[in-house]
N, C-alpha and C positions, 0 to 999 in steps of 0.2 A: 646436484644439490643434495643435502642433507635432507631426510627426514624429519619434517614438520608439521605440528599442530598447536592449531589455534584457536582461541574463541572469540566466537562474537555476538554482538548483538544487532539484529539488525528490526530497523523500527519500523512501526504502522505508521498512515499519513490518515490524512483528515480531507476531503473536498471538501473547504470551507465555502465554495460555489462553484457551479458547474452548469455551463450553457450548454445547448447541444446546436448547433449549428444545420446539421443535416447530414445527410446518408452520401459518403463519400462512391467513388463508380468501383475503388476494391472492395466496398462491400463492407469496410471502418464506416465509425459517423469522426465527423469532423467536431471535437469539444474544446470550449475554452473553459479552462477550469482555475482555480487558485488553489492549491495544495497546500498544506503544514505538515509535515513528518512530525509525531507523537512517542514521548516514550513508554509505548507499548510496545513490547519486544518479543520478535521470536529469537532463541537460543541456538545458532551454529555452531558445530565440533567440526573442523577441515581438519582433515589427515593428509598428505600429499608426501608420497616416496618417486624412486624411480618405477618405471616400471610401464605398461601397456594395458590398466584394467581400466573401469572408471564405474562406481556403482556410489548406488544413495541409500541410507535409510535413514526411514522417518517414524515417527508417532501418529501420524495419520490414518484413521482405520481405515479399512476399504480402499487404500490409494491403490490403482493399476497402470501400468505402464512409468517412463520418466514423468518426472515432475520436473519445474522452472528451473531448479537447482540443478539439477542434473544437464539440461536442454543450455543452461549458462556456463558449466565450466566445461563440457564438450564444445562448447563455441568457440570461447577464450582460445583453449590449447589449440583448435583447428584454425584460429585466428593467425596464434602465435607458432603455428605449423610445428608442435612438438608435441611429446607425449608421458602423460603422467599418470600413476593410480592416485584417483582422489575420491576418499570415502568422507560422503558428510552426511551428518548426523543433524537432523533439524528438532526441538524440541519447541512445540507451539506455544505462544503468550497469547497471539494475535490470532483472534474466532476468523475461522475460516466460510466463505462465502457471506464476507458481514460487510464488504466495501472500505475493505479499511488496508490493504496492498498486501496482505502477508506474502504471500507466495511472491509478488514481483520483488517486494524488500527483499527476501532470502535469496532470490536468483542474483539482484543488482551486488549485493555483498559477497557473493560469491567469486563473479566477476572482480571485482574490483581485490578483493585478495588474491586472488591467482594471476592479475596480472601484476599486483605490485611481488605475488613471488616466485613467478617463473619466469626469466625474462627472456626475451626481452620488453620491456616497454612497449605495451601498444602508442600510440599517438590519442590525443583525448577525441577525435574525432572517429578513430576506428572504432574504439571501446564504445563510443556510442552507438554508431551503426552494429556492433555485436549487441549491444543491451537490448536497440530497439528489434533486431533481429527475434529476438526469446522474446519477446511480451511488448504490450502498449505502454504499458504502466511500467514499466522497468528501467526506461532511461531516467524518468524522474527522481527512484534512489537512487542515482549515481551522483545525485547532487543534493538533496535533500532539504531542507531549510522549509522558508516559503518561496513556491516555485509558481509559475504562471503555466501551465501546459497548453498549448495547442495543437493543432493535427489529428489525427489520432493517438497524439501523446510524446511525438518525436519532434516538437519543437519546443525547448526550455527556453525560459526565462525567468534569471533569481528577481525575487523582489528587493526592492532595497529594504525594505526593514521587514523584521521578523515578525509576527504575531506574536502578543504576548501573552493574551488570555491563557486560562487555565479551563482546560473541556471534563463535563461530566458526559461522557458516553455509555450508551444502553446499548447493547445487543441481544435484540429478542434469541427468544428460540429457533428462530425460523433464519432458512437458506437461502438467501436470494440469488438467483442464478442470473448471470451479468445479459448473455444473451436470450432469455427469454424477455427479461424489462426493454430491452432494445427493441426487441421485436412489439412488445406490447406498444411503446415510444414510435416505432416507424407506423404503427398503425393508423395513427393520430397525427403523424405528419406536420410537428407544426415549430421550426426550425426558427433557433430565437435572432433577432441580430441586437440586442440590448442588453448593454456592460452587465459584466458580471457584479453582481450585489452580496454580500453574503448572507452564507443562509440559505440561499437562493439555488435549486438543483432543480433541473429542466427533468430529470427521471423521476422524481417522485412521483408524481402522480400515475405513471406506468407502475412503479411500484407497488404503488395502494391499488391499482386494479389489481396489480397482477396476484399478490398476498392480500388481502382485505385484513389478515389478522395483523400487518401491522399499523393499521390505523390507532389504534390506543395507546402505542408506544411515539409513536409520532408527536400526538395532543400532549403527553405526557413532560417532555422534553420542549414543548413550545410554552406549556405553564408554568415554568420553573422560574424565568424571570432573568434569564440573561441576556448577553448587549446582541445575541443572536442566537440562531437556532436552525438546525437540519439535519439533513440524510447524509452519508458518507458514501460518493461515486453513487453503483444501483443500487443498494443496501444490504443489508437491511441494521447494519449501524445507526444509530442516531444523534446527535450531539448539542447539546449548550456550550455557549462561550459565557466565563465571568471576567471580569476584570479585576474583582478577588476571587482569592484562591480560597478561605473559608466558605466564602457563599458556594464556591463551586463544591466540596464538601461536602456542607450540606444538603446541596440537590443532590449528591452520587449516593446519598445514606439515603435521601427520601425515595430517592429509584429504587433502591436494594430493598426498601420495606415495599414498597407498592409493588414492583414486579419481582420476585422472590424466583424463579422459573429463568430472568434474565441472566445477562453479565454487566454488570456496571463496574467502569475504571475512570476514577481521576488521573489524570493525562493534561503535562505540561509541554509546551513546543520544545522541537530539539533545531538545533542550528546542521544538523550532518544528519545521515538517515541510516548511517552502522558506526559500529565502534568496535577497537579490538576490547575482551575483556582482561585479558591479561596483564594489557598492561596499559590500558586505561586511557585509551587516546584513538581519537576517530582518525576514519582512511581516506 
C-alpha cells in the first residue's frame, strides 16, 4: 500500500446515566449506562507506510509506557495478521482523567482507520472483540451516537433517537482516578437494579468521598437549571443538559466566571464518535 496520512477527530461521550449493577467474579463491575458521544475532540495524525515499527507520540506530560492507541493499532494488525509502521500523533481537546473517553475515543478511531486501511476487512464482530480487547469503553466509539452500554462495556446497544440537548460541561481541576471511585463504590456495596434515569450516576457519591473538592462543582452544575444534570462515568466531569442552546450558553459563561481554575465547553451530541478531517466525513 502507498504511504498514508490522515486526520481525524475523534470525540468525548457524556454518561448521561450510569447504574452499577455489582462487582463482576473478573474483577469488572457490571454497568448499564446511556452514553452520547459530544463534540469535544481529541486531534489524530496516522502515518502508516510499509514496514515493521510501530510507535506513538503524544502531548501528554508524563505518559510512560504504550497508551490505548498504540495497545489498538498493535491489535488491529496482529488481528489482521500483517505488518505496518504506524506513527500517531494525538493532540488533546478532551481533559484527561475527567470521565469523558478520551483515551478509549483515540484507541476506537484508531482501530477503525486501520482496519478500513489495511486490508483485509475485519468482520464487525472481530473489530469488536479487538476494541473490547484494548479497553471497556472502547467498543462504545466504534459506534458512537446514543448508545446503551452493558457488561463491562462490551454489550451495545444504539438507541433509536439521539439526544438532542446541548451540554454545558465543567472540568475541575482535579483527577479522578476510575479505579480508586470503584473501589471507594465496592466499599459501600450497594448494586442498583432500577432503570437508568438521567442524570442519575451510581459513582458519584464514591466520588465526593473520594475528592470532597468536588463537591462545589457538582452544586454548581445542578443550579444552573437544565432538563438534567451530572457526573460523566467516575469523574470528575460534570454536565447540564438544555434544550436551548442559548440557555446552555449562558450557564458555560456563568461556569467560566464562577470557576476560573476550571474547563468549561459547550458541547452538542454528535451522531458517529470520529470523523476524518480531511475530507470531512465520519468512518
Amino acid at each position: 500500500m502507498p504511504n498514508m496520512t490522515v486526520d481525524l477527530l475523534a470525540y468525548a461521550k457524556l454518561n448521561v446515566s450510569l447504574r452499577v449493577r455489582g462487582q463482576r467474579p473478573d474483577g469488572y463491575h457490571e454497568i448499564d449506562s446511556i452514553v452520547q458521544t459530544i463534540d469535544l475532540a481529541d486531534h489524530l495524525r496516522i502515518h502508516v507506510t510499509e514496514g515493521d515499527d510501530l510507535h506513538v507520540t503524544n502531548d501528554l506530560p508524563g505518559l510512560q509506557g504504550p497508551d490505548l492507541t498504540e495497545r489498538a493499532a498493535a491489535a488491529v494488525l496482529t488481528a489482521k495478521g500483517t505488518r505496518r509502521d504506524v506513527a500517531i500523533e494525538v493532540r488533546k481537546g478532551i481533559p484527561a482523567g475527567a470521565g469523558l473517553g478520551g483515551g478509549s475515543s483515540d484507541a476506537a478511531a484508531v482501530l477503525r482507520f486501520l482496519d478500513l486501511a489495511v486490508p483485509p476487512a475485519l468482520p464487525s464482530h472481530r473489530l469488536h472483540d479487538v476494541a473490547a480487547q484494548v479497553g471497556s469503553d472502547v467498543p462504545l466509539f466504534l459506534v458512537g451516537g446514543c448508545v446503551r452500554i452493558q457488561g463491562r462495556g462490551e454489550r451495545l446497544e444504539s438507541c433509536p433517537e439521539l439526544r438532542t440537548e446541548t451540554f454545558a460541561v465543567l472540568v475541575p481541576p482535579i483527577h479522578s482516578s476510575t479505579p480508586v471511585v470503584y473501589a471507594a463504590w465496592d466499599a459501600h456495596r450497594a448494586p442498583a437494579d432500577a432503570p437508568c434515569l438521567l442524570g442519575q450516576n451510581d459513582l458519584l457519591a464514591a466520588a465526593l468521598a473520594t475528592h470532597p473538592a468536588l463537591l462545589p462543582y457538582d452544586q454548581a452544575v445542578r443550579s444552573l437549571g437544565g432538563r438534567y444534570a451530572g457526573m460523566s462515568g467516575s469523574g470528575a466531569a460534570f454536565y447540564a443538559a438544555f434544550a436551548d442552546s442559548s440557555e446552555a450558553r449562558r450557564a458555560t459563561e456563568d461556569l467560566a466566571r464562577a470557576f476560573p481554575e476550571a474547563r468549561v465547553f459547550l458541547c452538542r451530541p454528535t451522531s458517529y464518535a470520529s470523523r476524518r478531517v480531511d475530507e470531512g466525513r465520519t468512518m
